[in-house]
N, C-alpha and C positions, 0 to 999 in steps of 0.2 A: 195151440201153442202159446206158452206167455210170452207175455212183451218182454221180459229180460232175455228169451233167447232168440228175441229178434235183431237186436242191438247192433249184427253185424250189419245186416239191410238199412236200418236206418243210419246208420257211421256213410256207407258208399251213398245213399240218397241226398245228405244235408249237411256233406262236410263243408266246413268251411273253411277248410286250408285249397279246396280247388272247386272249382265251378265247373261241372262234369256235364260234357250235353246228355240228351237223354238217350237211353240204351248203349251207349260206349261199348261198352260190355258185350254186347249180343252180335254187333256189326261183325263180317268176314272179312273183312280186309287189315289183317296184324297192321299193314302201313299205315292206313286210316287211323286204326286205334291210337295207335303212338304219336302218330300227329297232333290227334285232338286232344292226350294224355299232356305231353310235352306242351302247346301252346295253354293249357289248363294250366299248370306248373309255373309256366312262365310271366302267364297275365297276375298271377296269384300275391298278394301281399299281405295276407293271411299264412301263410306256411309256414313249421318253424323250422327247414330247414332249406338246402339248393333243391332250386327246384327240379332236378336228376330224379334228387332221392324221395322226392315227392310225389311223382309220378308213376317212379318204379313201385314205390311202400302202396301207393294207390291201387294198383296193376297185380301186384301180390296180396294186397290183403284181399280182394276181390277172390281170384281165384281158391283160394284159402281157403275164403269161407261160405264160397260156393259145394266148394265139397264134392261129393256124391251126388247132387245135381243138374252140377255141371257136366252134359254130355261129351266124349271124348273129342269128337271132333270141335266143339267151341273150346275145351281146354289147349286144343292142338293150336287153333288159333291164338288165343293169347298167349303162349307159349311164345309163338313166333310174336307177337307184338312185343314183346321181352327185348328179343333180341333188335327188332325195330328203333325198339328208344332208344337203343346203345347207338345205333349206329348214329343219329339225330344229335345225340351227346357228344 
């Protein structure tokens, strides 16, 4: 595969609008996720916008460009971690 269609993996590994621990992504617990998404967002003074929208755009580009990949049950999870951040907001 070429490096220009990897670009989404590297964007979610070394953004610098948030400081993501490692695996976020993979963890089962939507609460968890959003927690560490939301205090990511928060600690953040790189981002260029509130850090809501920072978190969530982080949270959906993930799964986005996970694709076909991503197995139903971990999209079912961050699905719910979606709805997780709202409530934390």
């Amino acid at each position: 595969m070429s490096s220009n269609r990897r670009w989404s993996a590297k964007v979610t590994q070394e953004s610098h609008a948030l400081t993501l621990e490692d695996g976020v992504f993979t963890w089962r617990d939507p609460k968890k996720i959003a927690m560490s998404l939301k205090a990511s967002a928060d600690a953040s003074t790189e981002r260029q916008s509130q850090p809501f929208q920072s978190a969530m755009s982080m949270l959906t580009f993930y799964i986005n460009r996970a694709g076909s990949n991503l197995s139903d049950e971990q999209r079912q999870i961050l699905e719910r971690a979606k709805l997780e951040l709202r409530k934390l907001y």
